[in-house]
C-alpha positions in Angstrom: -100.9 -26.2 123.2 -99.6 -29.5 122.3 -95.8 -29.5 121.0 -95.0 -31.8 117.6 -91.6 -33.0 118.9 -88.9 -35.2 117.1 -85.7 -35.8 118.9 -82.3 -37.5 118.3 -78.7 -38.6 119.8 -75.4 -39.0 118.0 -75.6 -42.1 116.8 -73.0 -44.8 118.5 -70.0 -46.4 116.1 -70.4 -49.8 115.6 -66.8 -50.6 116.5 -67.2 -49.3 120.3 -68.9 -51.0 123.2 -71.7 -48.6 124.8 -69.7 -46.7 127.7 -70.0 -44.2 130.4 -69.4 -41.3 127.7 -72.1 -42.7 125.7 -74.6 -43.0 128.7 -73.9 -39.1 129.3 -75.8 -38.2 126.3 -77.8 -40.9 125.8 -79.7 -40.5 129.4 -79.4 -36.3 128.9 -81.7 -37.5 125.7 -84.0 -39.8 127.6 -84.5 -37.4 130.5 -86.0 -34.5 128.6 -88.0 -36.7 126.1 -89.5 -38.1 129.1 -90.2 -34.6 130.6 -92.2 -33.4 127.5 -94.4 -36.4 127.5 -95.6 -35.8 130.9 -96.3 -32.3 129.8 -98.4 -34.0 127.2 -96.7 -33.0 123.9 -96.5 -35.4 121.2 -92.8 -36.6 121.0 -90.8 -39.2 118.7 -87.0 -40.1 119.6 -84.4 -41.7 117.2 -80.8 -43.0 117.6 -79.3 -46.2 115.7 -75.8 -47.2 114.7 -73.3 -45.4 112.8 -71.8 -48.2 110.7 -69.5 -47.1 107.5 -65.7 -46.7 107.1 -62.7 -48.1 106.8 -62.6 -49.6 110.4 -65.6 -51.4 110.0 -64.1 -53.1 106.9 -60.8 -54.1 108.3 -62.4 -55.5 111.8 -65.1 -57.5 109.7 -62.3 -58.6 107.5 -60.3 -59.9 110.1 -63.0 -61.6 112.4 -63.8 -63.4 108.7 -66.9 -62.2 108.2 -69.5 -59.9 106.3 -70.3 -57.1 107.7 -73.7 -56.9 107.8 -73.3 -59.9 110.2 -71.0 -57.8 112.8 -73.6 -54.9 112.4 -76.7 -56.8 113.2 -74.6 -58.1 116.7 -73.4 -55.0 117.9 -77.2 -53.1 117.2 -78.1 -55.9 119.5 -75.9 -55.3 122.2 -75.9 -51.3 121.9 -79.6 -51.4 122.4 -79.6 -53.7 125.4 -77.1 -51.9 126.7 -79.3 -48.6 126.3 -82.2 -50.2 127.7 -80.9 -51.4 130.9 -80.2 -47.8 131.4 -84.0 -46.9 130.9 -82.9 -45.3 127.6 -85.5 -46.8 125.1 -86.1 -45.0 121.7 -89.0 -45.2 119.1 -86.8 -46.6 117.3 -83.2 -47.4 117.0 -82.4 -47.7 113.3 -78.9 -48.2 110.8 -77.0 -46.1 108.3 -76.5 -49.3 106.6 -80.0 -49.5 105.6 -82.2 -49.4 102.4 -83.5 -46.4 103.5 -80.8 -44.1 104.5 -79.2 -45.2 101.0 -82.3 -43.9 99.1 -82.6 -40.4 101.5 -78.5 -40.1 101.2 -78.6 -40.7 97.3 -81.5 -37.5 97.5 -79.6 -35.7 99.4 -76.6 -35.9 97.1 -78.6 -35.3 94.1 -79.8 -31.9 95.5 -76.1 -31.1 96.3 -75.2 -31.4 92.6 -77.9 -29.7 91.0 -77.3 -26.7 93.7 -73.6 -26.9 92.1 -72.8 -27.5 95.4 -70.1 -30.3 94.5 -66.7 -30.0 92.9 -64.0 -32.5 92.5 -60.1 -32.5 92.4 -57.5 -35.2 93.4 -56.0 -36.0 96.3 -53.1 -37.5 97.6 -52.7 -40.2 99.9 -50.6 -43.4 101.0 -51.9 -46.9 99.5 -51.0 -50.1 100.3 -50.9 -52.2 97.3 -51.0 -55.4 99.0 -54.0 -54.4 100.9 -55.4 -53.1 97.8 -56.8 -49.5 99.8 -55.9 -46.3 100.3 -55.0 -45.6 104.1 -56.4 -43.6 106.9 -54.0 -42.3 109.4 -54.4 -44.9 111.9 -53.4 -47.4 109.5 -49.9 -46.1 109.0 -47.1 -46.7 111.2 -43.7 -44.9 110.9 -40.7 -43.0 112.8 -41.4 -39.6 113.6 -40.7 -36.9 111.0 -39.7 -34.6 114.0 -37.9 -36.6 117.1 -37.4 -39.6 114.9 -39.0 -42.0 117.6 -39.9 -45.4 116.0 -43.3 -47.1 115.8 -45.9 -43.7 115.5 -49.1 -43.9 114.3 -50.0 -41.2 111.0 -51.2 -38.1 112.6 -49.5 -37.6 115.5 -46.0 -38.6 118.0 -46.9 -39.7 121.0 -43.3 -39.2 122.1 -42.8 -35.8 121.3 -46.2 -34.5 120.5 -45.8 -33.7 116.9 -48.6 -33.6 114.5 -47.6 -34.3 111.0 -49.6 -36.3 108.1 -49.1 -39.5 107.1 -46.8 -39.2 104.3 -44.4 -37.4 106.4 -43.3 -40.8 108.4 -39.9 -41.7 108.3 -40.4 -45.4 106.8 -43.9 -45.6 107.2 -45.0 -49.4 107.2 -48.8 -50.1 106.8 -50.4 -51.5 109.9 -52.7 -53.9 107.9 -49.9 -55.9 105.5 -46.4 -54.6 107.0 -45.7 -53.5 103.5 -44.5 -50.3 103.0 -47.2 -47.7 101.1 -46.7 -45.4 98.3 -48.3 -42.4 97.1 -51.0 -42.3 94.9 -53.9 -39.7 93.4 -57.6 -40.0 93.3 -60.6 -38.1 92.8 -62.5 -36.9 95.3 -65.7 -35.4 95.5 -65.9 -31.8 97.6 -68.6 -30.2 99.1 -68.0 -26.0 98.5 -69.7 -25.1 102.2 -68.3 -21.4 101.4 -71.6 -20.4 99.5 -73.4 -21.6 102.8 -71.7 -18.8 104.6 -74.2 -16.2 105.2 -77.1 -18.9 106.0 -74.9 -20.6 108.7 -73.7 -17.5 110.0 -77.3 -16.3 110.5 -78.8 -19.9 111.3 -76.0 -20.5 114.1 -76.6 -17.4 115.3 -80.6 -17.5 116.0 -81.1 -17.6 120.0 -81.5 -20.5 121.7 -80.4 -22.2 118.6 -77.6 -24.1 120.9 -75.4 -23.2 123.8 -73.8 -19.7 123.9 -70.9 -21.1 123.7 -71.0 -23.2 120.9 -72.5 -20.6 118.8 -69.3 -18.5 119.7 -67.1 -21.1 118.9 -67.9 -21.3 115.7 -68.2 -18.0 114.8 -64.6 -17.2 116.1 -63.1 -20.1 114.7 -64.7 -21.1 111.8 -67.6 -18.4 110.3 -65.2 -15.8 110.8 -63.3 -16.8 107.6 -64.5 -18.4 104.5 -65.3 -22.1 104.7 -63.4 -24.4 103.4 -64.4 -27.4 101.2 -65.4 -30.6 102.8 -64.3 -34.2 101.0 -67.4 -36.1 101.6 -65.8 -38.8 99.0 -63.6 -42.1 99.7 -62.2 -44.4 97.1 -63.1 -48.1 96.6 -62.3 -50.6 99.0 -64.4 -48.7 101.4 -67.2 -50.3 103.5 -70.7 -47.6 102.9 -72.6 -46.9 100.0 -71.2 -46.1 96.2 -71.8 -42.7 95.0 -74.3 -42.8 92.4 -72.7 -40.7 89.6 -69.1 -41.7 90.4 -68.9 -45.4 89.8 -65.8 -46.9 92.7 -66.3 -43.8 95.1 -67.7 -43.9 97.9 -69.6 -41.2 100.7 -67.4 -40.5 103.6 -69.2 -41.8 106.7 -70.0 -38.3 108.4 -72.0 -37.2 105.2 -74.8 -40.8 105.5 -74.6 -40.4 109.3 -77.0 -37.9 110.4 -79.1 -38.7 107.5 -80.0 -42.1 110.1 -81.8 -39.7 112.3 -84.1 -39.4 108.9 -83.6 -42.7 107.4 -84.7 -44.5 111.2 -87.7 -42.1 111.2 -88.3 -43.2 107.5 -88.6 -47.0 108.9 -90.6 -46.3 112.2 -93.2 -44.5 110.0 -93.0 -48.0 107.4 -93.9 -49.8 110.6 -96.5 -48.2 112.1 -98.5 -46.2 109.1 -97.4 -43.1 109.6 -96.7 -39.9 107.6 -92.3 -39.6 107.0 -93.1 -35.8 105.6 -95.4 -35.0 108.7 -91.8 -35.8 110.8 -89.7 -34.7 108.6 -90.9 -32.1 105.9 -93.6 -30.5 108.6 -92.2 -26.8 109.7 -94.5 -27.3 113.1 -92.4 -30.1 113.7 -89.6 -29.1 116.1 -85.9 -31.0 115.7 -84.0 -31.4 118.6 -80.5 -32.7 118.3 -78.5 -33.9 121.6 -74.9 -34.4 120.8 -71.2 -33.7 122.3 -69.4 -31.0 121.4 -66.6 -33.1 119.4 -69.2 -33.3 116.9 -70.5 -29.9 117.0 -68.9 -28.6 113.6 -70.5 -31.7 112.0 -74.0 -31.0 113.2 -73.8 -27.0 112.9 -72.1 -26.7 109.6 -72.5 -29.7 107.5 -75.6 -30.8 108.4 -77.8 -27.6 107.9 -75.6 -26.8 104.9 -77.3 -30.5 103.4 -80.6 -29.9 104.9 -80.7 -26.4 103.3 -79.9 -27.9 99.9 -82.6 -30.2 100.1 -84.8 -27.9 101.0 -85.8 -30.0 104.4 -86.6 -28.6 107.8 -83.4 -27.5 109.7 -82.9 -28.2 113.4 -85.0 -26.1 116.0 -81.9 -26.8 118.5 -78.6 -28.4 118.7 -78.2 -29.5 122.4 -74.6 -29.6 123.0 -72.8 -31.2 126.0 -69.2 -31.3 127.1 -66.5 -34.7 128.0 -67.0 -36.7 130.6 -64.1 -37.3 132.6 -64.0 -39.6 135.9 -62.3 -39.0 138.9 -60.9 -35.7 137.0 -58.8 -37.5 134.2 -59.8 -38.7 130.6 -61.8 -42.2 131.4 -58.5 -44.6 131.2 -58.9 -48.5 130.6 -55.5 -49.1 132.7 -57.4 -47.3 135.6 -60.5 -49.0 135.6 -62.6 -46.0 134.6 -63.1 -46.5 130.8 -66.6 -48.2 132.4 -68.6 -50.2 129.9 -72.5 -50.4 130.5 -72.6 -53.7 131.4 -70.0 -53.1 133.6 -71.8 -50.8 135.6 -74.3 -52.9 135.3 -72.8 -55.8 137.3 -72.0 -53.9 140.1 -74.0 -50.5 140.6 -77.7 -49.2 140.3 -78.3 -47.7 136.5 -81.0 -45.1 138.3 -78.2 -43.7 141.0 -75.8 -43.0 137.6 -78.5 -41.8 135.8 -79.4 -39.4 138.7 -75.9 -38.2 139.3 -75.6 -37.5 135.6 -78.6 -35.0 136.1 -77.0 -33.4 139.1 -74.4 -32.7 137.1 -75.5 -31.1 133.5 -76.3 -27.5 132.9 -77.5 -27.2 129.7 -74.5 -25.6 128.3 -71.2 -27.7 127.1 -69.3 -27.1 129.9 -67.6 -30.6 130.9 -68.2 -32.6 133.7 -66.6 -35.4 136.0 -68.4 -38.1 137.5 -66.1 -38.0 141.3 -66.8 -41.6 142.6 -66.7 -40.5 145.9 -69.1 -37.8 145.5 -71.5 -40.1 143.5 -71.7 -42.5 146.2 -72.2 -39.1 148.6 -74.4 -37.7 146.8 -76.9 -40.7 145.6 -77.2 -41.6 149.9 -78.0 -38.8 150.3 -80.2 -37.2 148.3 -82.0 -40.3 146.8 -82.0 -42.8 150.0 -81.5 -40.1 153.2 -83.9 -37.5 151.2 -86.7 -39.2 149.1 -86.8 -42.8 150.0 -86.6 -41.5 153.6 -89.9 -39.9 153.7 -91.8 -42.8 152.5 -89.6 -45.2 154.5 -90.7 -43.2 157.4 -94.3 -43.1 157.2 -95.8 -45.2 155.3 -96.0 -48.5 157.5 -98.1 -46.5 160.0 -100.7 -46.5 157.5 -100.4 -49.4 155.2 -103.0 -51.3 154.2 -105.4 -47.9 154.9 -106.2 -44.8 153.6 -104.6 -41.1 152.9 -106.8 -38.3 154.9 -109.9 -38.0 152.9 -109.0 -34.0 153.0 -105.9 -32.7 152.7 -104.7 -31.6 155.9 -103.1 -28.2 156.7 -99.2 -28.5 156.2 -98.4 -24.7 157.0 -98.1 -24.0 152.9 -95.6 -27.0 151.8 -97.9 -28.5 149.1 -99.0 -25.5 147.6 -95.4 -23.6 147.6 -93.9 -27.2 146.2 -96.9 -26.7 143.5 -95.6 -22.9 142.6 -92.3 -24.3 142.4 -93.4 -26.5 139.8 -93.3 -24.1 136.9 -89.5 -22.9 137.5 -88.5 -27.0 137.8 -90.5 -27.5 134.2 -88.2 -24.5 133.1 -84.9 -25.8 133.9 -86.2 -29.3 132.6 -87.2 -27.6 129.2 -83.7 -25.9 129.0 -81.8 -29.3 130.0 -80.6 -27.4 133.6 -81.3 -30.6 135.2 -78.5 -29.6 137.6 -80.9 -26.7 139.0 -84.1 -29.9 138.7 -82.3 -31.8 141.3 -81.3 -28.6 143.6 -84.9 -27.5 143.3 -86.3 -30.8 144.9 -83.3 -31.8 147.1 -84.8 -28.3 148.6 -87.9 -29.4 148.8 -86.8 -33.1 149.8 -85.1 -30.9 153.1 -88.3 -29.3 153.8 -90.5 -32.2 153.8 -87.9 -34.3 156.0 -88.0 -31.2 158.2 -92.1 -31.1 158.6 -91.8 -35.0 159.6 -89.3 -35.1 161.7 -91.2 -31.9 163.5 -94.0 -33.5 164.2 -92.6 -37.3 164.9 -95.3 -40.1 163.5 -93.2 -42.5 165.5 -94.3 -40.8 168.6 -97.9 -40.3 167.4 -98.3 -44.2 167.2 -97.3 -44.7 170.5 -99.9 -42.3 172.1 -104.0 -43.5 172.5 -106.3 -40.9 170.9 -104.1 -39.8 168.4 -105.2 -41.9 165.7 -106.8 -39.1 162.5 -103.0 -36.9 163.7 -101.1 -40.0 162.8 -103.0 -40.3 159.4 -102.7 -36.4 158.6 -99.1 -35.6 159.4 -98.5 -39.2 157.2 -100.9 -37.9 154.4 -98.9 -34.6 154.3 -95.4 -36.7 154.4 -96.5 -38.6 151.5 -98.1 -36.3 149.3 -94.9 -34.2 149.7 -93.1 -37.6 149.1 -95.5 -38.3 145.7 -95.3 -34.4 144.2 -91.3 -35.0 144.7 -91.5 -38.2 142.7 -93.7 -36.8 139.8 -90.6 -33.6 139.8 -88.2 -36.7 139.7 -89.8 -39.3 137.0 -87.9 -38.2 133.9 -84.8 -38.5 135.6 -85.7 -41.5 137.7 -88.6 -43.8 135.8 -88.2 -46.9 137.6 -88.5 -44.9 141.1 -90.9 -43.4 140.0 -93.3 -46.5 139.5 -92.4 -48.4 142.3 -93.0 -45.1 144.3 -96.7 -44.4 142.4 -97.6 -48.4 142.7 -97.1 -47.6 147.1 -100.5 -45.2 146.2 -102.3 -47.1 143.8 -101.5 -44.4 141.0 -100.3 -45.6 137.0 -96.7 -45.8 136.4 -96.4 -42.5 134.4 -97.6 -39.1 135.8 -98.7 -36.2 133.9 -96.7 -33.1 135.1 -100.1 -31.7 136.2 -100.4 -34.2 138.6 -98.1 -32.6 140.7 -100.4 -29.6 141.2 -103.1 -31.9 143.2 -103.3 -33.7 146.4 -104.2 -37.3 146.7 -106.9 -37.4 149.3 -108.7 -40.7 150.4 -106.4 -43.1 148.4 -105.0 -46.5 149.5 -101.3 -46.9 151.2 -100.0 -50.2 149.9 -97.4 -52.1 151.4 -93.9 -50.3 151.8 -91.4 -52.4 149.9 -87.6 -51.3 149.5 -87.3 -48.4 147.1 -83.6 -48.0 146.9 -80.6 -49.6 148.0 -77.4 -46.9 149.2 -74.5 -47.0 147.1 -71.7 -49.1 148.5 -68.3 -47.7 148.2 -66.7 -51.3 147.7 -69.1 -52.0 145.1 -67.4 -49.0 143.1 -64.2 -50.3 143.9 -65.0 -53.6 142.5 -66.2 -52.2 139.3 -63.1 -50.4 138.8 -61.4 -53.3 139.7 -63.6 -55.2 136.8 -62.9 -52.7 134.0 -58.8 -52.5 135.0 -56.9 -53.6 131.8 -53.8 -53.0 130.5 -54.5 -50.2 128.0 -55.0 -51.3 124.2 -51.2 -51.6 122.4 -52.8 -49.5 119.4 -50.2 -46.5 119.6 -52.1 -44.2 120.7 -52.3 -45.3 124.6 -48.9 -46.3 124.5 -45.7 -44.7 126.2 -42.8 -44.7 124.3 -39.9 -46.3 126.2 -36.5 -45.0 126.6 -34.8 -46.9 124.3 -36.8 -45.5 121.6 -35.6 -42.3 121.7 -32.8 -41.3 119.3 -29.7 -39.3 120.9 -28.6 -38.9 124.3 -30.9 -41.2 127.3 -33.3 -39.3 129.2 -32.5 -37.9 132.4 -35.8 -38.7 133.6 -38.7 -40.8 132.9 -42.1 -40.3 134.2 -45.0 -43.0 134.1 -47.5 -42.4 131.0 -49.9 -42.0 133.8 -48.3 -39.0 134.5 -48.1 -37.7 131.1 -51.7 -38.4 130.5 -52.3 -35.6 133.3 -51.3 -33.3 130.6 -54.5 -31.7 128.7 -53.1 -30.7 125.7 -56.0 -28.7 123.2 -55.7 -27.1 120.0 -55.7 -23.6 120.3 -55.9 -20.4 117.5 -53.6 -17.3 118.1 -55.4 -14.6 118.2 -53.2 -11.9 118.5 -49.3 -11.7 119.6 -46.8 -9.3 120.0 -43.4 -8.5 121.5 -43.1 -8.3 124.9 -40.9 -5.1 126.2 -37.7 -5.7 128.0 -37.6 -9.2 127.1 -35.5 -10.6 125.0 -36.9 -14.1 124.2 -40.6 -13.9 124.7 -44.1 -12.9 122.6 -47.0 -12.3 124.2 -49.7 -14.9 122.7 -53.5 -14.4 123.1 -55.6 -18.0 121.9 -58.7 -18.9 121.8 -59.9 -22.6 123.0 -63.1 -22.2 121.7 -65.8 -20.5 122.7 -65.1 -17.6 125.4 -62.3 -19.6 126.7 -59.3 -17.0 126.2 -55.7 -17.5 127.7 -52.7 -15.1 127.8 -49.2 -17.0 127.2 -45.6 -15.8 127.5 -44.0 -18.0 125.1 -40.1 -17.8 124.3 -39.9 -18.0 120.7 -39.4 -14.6 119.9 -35.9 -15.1 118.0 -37.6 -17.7 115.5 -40.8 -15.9 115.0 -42.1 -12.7 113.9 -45.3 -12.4 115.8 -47.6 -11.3 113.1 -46.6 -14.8 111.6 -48.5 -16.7 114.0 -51.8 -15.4 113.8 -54.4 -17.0 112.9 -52.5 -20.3 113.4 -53.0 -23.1 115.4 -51.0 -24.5 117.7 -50.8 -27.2 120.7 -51.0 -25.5 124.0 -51.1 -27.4 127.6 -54.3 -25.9 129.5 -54.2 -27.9 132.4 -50.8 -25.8 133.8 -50.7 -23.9 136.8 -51.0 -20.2 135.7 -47.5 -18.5 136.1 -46.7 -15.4 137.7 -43.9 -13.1 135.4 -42.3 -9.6 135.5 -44.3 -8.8 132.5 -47.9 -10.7 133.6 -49.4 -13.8 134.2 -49.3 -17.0 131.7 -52.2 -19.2 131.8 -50.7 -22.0 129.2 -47.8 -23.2 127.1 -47.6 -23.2 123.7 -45.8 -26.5 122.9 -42.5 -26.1 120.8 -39.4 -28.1 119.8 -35.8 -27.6 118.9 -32.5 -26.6 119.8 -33.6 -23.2 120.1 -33.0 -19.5 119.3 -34.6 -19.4 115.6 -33.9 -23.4 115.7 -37.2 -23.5 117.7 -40.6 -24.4 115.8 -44.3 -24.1 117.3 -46.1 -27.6 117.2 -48.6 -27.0 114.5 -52.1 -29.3 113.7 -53.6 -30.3 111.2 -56.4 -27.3 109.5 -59.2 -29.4 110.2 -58.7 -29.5 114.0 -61.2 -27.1 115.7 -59.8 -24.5 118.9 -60.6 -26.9 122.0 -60.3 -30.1 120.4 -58.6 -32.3 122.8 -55.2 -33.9 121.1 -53.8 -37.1 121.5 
């Protein structure tokens, strides 16, 4: 029975170039869409930009311009960028659109009369030249803890403390250099709290989204009452005005995924058909792909709205981990912050979009594209594998015909056929990972049969005309069932592969089930090109910068530390090895026979669960630090001890003895979150 699909990714942020982070998700999106067309089920997919905030202001203000005129450039380039990638959506919309304004204003008006909204003031730093209250990034000070100059609002990259913004020591504001002062306003609040039981049920439901994600949140956040979210900014803010408070404005995360609606909204405008039949249809399955720094958006917020307004919630929330490259946080100094068009000028889109597949799970574990193991791993399997069969039997019989009856193969067809239903499985749980060892495995097979019975050799020898045409006909119906398991993952291949047997572009997945007899052989032409190492060394090369002077990338030098020199400097490269996460205690206690240390359990989210021996026993009591969260660096070597094994550090400063304090974060970061 036909499925009624409707499918989304996070939408991109119009201040960011389309990258290799982006393609991750983008092509994890494209790849299953693509699978549940060929099983014939009727499927719609939506993305667009995510345009409000502050930064989107500033930048337009500074490039002297309005900022519809930046938006309309960037959608430009962030769907090119997409499409060169074989990513191509129904339709690719805006938040800053008429439509998402009416659906966010409906939205909002179903929070109120819930009594869903409250409202209180809040405190922040304004810069009265710039006329705007200011976001962390926009405030530059010393250090409330080390005292290092020149640190951004939420966090030291010297010492690693995380502090707001009104805790800087002579905080300057990075748009006018004038120094900010404190001032109230009103917010507006959304109470998630009475939301509780419904989320904890609806995050719960199987296959609702990765085990892991569903156990994150109920350990770190469902687990305790919820706490209020401010969906509210005051004017000058770039988004729309709050209907029923005049000079406020929505926070950009509450109009965001209401552009999965609002560029449904416009794609039914353009082409007749029914908004409620996509969006207000319970047959209608919603599937979201998104990373897992945006889960607690999509898994709390989001349903909490959709709940209110009494609209269909979300059949699955497909959640995927970071990408990382060459096993470090993609770095712009390094090369490996890649941009799409990057890539583009040097590399094959198809080979990353089939390494990409090798790699994902289903589940939101991370992964790492290894350079050397893509260029490994794309010869061989795409070019030595696939390409390879066809390359090595179809110019014995171009320009004639397949055997008009499928000859006996010993069982390869028909086991490749059975196999069929367990591929479909892992495509329909996004295990594209087990897709691509499925058919490498049957890739290995096939290569096997031809290489056993030699069509080079069959040429050569008079009389042995209809074998030549068999063994060929098994090698590439083998070769064509492969490329119908492959399409969703490899389109362009795929039709270029399909065109060498006169078949249409696009399979059906039943396709695969049935043998072409009788059919024409066109002329071989040059499927895929193998990866050239130098070529990925000249794309690194391409993308090597100096990394952006915006604070955050920056190493503090020396001289900016107050008190004695260091002993020892290390490169920032070095310290960006470092993986420092947010992390709750969950339990601690005194450890017997030592004098200094507390035995800390923490969670990083999910299942993820470390013991650490941490030496702050003289400044802490450990019932104090539960529940708290703290920086730990996860990336250490575990470390063998008299009393046990610890698997992290808990970061900490001072002097020491009870002049020692645990680096805390702000009570909005999540257990796992990377910090920076």
């Amino acid at each position: 029975m036909a499925r009624q699909i409707l499918v989304t990714s996070a939408l991109p942020y119009v201040n960011a170039d389309i990258h290799l982070g982006h393609l991750l998700e983008h092509v994890q999106t494209d790849i299953w869409v693509r699978f549940q067309r060929m099983r014939g089920h009727d499927v719609r997919s939506f993305c667009g930009d995510d345009t409000h905030g502050t930064a989107t202001m500033i930048r337009a203000q500074q490039e002297g311009r309005e900022p519809e005129a930046l938006l309309e450039e960037v959608r430009t380039a962030h769907e090119q960028d997409l499409a060169a990638f074989d990513v191509v959506y129904d339709h690719y919309g805006s938040t800053h659109s008429p439509s998402n304004q009416l659906l966010v204003n409906e939205v909002w008006a179903a929070l109120r009369a819930g009594g869903h909204v409250t409202e209180r003031e809040v405190t922040q730093l304004y810069d009265t030249e710039a006329g705007i209250f200011l976001a962390d990034r926009f405030v530059k000070g010393a250090c409330p803890r080390c005292g290092t100059g020149d640190q951004y609002g939420d966090n030291c990259d010297a010492c690693g403390a995380v502090y707001g913004p009104e805790e800087l020591t002579d905080p300057k504001s990075t748009l006018s250099g004038t120094t900010p002062e404190l001032r109230s306003a009103t917010h507006c609040f959304v109470e998630l709290e009475g939301f509780h039981d419904f989320l904890a049920e609806w995050t719960q439901a199987p296959g609702r989204m990765p085990t892991e994600t569903a156990n994150w949140l109920a350990g770190a956040f469902l687990s305790e009452p919820l706490r209020d979210w401010d969906v509210s900014r005051p004017a000058p803010y770039f988004g729309f005005e709050i209907p029923d408070a005049p000079g406020h404005f929505f926070y950009v995360w509450l109009d965001a995924p209401v552009g999965y609606m609002s560029s449904t909204f416009d794609w039914c405008e353009q082409t007749g058909e029914d908004f409620d039949h996509w969006w207000g249809n319970e047959d209608c399955e919603i599937h979201h792909f998104i990373g897992k720094d945006i889960a607690y958006f999509h898994t709390l917020f989001w349903p909490a709205m959709l709940s209110a307004w009494g609209r269909p919630l979300p059949t699955r929330v497909q959640v995927h981990g970071f990408l990382t490259v060459n096993g470090e946080k993609m770095s712009k100094r390094k090369g490996t912050f890649v941009l799409a068009r990057t890539w583009l000028e040097h590399l094959s889109p198809e080979a990353l979009r089939y390494y990409f597949a090798t790699k994902l799970s289903g589940g939101a574990s991370d992964m790492d594209l290894n350079l050397e193991e893509f260029v490994a791993k794309v010869n061989s399997d795409l070019v030595g594998k696939v390409v390879n069969l066809a390359s090595r039997t179809a110019r014995f019989v171009e320009g004639g015909k397949l055997a008009a009856h499928y000859p006996n193969d010993d069982g390869l067809f028909a086991s490749a056929e059975r196999l069929g239903d367990e591929i479909a499985e892992a495509y329909e749980a996004c295990d594209t990972g087990k897709v691509t060892r499925l058919v490498m495995g049957l890739a290995d097979r096939a290569n096997e049969y031809v290489e056993a019975h030699a069509p080079w050799t069959l040429r050569k020898q008079e009389g042995r005309e209809d074998e030549l045409v068999a063994v060929c006909s098994v090698a590439l119906n083998l070769f064509h069932q492969i490329v119908i398991y492959l399409t969703p993952i490899l389109p362009r291949l795929a039709a270029e592969a399909r065109d060498l047997l006169g078949q249409s572009p696009t399979p059906a997945w039943s396709e695969s089930k049935t043998a072409l007899t009788g059919v024409s052989v066109g002329k071989f032409r040059h499927l895929m090109a193998r990866v050239d190492a130098e070529k990925v060394d000249a794309m690194i090369a391409a993308g090597t910068t100096a990394e952006p002077t915006d604070g955050a990338s920056e190493a503090a030098s020396p001289e900016a530390f107050a008190g004695e020199p260091l002993a020892d400097v290390i490169e920032f490269g070095d310290f960006q090895k470092l993986d420092l996460r947010v992390a709750r205690v969950e339990s601690a206690k005194a450890v017997e026979g030592a004098d200094k240390l507390l035995e800390l359990v923490v969670s990083l989210g999910g299942d993820e669960r470390r013991t650490v021996f941490a030496g702050i026993k003289a400044a802490y009591e450990p019932d104090s630090l539960v529940g708290r969260l703290v920086v730990v660096a996860a990336n250490l070597a575990p470390r063998k001890m008299r009393f046990g094994t610890s698997e992290a550090m808990v970061l900490a400063a001072g002097e020491g003895g009870k002049n020692l304090f645990v680096l805390g974060v702000d009570s909005g970061a999540v257990p796992g979150q990377r910090v920076r």
